[in-house]
C-alpha positions in Angstrom: 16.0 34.0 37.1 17.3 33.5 33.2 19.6 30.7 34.9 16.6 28.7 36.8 14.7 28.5 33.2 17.4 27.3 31.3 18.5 24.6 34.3 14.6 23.6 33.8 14.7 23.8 30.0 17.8 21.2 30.1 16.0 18.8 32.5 13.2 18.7 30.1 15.2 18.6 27.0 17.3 15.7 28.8 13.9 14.2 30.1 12.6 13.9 26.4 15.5 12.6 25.0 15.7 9.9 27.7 12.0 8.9 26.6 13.1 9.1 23.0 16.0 6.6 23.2 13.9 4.0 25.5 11.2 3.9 23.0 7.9 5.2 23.1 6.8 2.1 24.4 7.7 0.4 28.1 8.8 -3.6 27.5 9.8 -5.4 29.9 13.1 -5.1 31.8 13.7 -9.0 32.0 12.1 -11.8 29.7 10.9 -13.9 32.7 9.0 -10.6 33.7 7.0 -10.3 30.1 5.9 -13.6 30.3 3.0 -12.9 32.8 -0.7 -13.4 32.5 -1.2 -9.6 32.4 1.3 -9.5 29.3 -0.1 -12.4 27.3 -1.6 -11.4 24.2 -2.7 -15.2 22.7 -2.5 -18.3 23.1 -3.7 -21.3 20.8 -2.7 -24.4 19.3 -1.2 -25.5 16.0 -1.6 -28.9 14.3 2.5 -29.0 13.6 5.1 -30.2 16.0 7.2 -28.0 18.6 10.0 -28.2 16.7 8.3 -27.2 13.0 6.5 -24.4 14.4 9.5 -23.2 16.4 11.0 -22.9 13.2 8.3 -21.3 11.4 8.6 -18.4 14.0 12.2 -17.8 13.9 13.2 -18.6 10.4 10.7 -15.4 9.6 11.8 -13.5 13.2 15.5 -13.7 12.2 15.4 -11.6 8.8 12.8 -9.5 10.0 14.5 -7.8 13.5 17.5 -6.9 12.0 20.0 -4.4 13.5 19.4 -1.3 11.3 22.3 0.8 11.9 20.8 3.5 13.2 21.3 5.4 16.8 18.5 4.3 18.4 17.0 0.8 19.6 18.2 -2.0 17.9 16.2 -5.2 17.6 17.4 -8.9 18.6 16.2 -12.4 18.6 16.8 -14.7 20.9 15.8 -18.3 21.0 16.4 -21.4 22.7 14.8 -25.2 21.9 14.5 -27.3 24.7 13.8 -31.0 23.3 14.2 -32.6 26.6 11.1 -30.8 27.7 10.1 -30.5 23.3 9.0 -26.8 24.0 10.7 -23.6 23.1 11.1 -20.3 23.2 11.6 -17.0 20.9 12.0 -13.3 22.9 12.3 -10.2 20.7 14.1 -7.6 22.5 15.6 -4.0 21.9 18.8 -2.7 23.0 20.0 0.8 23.3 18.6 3.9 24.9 18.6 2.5 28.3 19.2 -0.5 28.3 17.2 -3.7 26.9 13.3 -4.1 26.9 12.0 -7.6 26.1 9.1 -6.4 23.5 7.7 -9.8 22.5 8.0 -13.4 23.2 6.6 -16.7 21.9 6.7 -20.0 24.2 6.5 -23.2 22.3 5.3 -26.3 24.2 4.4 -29.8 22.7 0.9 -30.8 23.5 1.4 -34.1 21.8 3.8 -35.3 18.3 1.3 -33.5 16.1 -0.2 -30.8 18.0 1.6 -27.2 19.5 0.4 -24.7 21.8 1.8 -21.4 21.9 1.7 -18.4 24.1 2.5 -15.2 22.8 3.2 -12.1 25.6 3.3 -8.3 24.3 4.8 -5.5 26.3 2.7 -3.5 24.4 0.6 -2.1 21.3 2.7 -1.9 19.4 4.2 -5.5 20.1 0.9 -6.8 20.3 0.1 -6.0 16.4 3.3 -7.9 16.0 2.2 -11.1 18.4 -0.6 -11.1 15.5 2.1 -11.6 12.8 4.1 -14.4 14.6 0.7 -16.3 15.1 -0.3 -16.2 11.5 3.7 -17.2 11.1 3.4 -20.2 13.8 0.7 -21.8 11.5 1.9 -21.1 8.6 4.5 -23.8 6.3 7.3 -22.2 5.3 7.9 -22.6 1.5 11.1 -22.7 -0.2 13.1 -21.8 3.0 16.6 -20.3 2.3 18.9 -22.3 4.1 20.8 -20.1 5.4 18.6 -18.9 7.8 19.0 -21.9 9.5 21.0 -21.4 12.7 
């Protein structure tokens, strides 16, 4: 009898830390998966070109979701500019734990040369508070830019 409560102890020790490492909160298991209607959190437009506000969001994003040399999830930025089709598009994303969950992501798309739209999707609250920050970065000018952010 001892045994059969310790064997269930283990599972639920096991079952918490599996929830612990995978973050509190779901995300998405693919970035084409986040960017759903259900997911999208805004969406507006920003007198600025793709490209300029495409850089407002990941010239801030970048510094921001660094990898913090702890144990547990560690943040990433991906991004890829598309001037053929002068849109873009930045995914924040969290490895580790059980793999990696696409938290937030931002696409980019030209309206016309001065005007963007942009859809941001959240997984989540908690990436939804951030969606609020990378809209008040999209309209935003960025002053005095280090240059080496510039990837």
């Amino acid at each position: 009898m001892a045994s059969g409560l310790r064997s269930r102890a283990l599972l639920a020790v096991a079952a918490a830390a599996i929830l612990w490492l995978g973050g509190c909160e779901g995300g998405s298991k693919s970035a084409a998966r986040l960017r759903t209607e259900s997911h999208r959190a805004y969406s507006f437009y920003v007198a600025a070109d793709y490209k300029t506000v495409y850089e407002r969001i990941l010239l801030r994003a970048r510094p921001r979701y660094v990898f913090a040399g702890i144990p547990r999830s560690q943040p990433g930025v991906s991004a890829e500019l598309a001037p053929e089709d002068q849109s873009g598009a930045i995914t924040l994303w969290d490895s580790g734990g059980i793999g990696i969950r696409y938290r937030l992501s931002a696409e980019i798309q030209a309206v016309d040369p001065g005007r963007t739209r942009i859809d941001l999707y959240a997984a989540g609250k908690n990436a939804r508070r951030e969606a609020r920050l990378w809209a008040g970065w999209a309209d935003t000018a960025i002053e005095n830019a280090d240059s080496s952010l510039r990837r």
